[in-house]
C-alpha positions in Angstrom: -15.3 -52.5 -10.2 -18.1 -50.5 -10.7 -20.2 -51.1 -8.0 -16.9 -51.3 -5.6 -16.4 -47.7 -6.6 -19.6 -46.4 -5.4 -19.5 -48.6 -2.4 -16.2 -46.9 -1.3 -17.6 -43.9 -2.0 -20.4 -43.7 -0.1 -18.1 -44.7 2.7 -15.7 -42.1 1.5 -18.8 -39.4 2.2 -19.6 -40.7 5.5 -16.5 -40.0 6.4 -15.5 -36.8 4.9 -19.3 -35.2 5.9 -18.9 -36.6 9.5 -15.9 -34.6 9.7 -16.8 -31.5 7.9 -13.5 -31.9 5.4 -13.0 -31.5 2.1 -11.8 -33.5 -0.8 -10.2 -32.5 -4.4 -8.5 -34.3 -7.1 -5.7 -34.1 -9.4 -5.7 -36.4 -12.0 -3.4 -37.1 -15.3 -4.0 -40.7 -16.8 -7.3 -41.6 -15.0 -8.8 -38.4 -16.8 -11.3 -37.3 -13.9 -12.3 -40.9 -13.1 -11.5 -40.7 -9.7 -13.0 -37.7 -9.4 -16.6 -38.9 -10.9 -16.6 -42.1 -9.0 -16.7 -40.0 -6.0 -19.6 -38.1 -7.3 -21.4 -40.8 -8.5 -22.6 -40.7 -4.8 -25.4 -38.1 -4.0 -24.6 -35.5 -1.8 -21.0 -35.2 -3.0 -21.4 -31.6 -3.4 -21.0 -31.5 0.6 -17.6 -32.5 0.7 -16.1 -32.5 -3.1 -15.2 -29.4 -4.1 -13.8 -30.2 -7.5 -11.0 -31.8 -9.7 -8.5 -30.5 -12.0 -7.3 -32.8 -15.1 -3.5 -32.2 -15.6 -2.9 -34.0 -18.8 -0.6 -32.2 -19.9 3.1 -31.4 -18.1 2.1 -27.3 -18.7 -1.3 -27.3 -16.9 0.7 -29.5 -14.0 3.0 -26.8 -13.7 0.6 -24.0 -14.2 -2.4 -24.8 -11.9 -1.2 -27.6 -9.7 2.8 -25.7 -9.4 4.4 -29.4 -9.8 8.0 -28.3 -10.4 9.2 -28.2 -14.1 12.5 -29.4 -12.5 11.3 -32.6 -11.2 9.1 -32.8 -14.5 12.2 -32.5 -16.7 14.3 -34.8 -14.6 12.2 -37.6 -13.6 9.0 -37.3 -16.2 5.7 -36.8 -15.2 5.5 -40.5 -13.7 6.8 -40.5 -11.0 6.1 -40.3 -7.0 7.4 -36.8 -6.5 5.0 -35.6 -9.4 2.1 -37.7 -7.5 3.1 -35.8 -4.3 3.6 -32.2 -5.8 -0.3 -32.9 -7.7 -1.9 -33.6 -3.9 0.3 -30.6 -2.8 -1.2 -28.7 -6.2 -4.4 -29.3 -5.8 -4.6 -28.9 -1.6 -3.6 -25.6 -2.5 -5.3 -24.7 -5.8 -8.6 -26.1 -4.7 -8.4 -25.1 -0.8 -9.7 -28.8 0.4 -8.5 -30.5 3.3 -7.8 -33.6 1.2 -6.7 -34.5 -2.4 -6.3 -37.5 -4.1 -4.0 -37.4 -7.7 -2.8 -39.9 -10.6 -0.2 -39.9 -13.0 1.0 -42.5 -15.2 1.3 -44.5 -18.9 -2.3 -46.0 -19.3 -1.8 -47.3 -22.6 -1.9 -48.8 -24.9 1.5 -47.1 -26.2 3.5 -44.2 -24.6 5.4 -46.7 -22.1 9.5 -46.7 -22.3 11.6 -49.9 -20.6 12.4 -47.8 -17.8 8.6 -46.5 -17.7 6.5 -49.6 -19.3 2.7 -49.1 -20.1 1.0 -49.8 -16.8 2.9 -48.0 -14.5 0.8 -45.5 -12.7 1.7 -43.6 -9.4 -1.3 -42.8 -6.8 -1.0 -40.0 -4.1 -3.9 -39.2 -1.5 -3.5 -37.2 1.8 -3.0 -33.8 2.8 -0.8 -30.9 1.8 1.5 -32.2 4.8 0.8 -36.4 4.9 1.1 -37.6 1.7 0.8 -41.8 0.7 1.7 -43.4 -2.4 1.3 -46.4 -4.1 3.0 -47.8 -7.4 0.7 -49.8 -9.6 2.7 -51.5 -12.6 0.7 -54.0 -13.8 -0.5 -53.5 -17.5 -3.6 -55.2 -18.5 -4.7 -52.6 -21.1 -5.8 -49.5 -20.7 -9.6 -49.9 -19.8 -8.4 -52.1 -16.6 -5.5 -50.0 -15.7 -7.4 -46.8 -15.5 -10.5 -48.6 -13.6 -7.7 -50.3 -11.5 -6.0 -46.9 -10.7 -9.3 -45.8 -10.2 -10.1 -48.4 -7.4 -7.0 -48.5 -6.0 -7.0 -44.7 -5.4 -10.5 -44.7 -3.1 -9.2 -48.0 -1.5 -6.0 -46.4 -0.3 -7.7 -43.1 0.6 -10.9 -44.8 2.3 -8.0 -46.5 4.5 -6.1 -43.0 5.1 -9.3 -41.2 6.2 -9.9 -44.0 8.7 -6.8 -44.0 10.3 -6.4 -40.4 10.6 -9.4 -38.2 11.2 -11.1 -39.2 14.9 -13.3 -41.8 15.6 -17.2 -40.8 15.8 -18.4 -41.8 19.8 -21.3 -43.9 19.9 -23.1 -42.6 23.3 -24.6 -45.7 25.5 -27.8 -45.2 27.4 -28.1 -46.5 30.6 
């Protein structure tokens, strides 16, 4: 997965740099992965401003302004926390995109309604947020490098469709 990471970051960069936006995280359980798998490319510094690791329900509130509502009602694994983290970190970081993870990596921690493995992804901007659901628990080392993966997969996919396509000029 390694090597898949950096691939998908480099195309990540060529992307983001092309465009001229930016790009933050906001991650829980994957511990700044994501955010170092995009700057295991060089160059990153053009486009990644930073990352902020929300481990803990307090800092999510504090620096990323996830609602203590949604925290207390739903737990911090959940899509809307996913979704207020982007939001968070959008804001907190002042990038164009963000990209967050929350979730029960294991190898305890999980309940029957939240099992180990469950871990929801969130990319987009402060207004066009995705998600994705991963529930598959294969210990922690593969769920976070899965997470991980998934995360730049989903976002490469969301840059393509949505910023403009670069014109290649023809020469007659």
């Amino acid at each position: 997965m390694e090597l898949e990471n950096k691939i998908l970051s480099r195309e990540i960069q060529t992307l983001l740099y092309e465009s001229g936006k930016t790009l933050g995280t906001a991650e829980s359980c994957t511990g700044g992965r994501i955010a170092e798998a995009v700057i295991a490319t060089p160059g990153a510094s053009e486009y990644f401003k930073g990352a902020i690791v929300s481990y803990t329900n307090e800092v999510k509130e504090r620096l990323l302004g996830v609602s203590h509502d949604v925290l207390e009602e739903q737990t911090a694994v959940c899509e809307e926390v996913a979704r207020e983290m982007v939001q968070g970190a959008v804001k907190t970081l002042n990038v164009d995109f963000a990209i967050s993870a929350t979730g029960i990596a294991g190898p305890g921690g999980g309940t029957k309604e939240i099992p180990v493995g469950t871990i929801w992804l969130a990319w987009g901007t402060a207004d066009d947020i995705q998600t994705l659901k991963l529930e598959e628990d294969q210990g922690r080392d593969i769920n976070l490098a899965t997470a991980t993966t998934r995360a730049l997969q989903s976002f490469l996919t969301f840059l393509k469709d949505r910023l403009p396509k670069k014109v290649e000029e023809e020469y007659v």
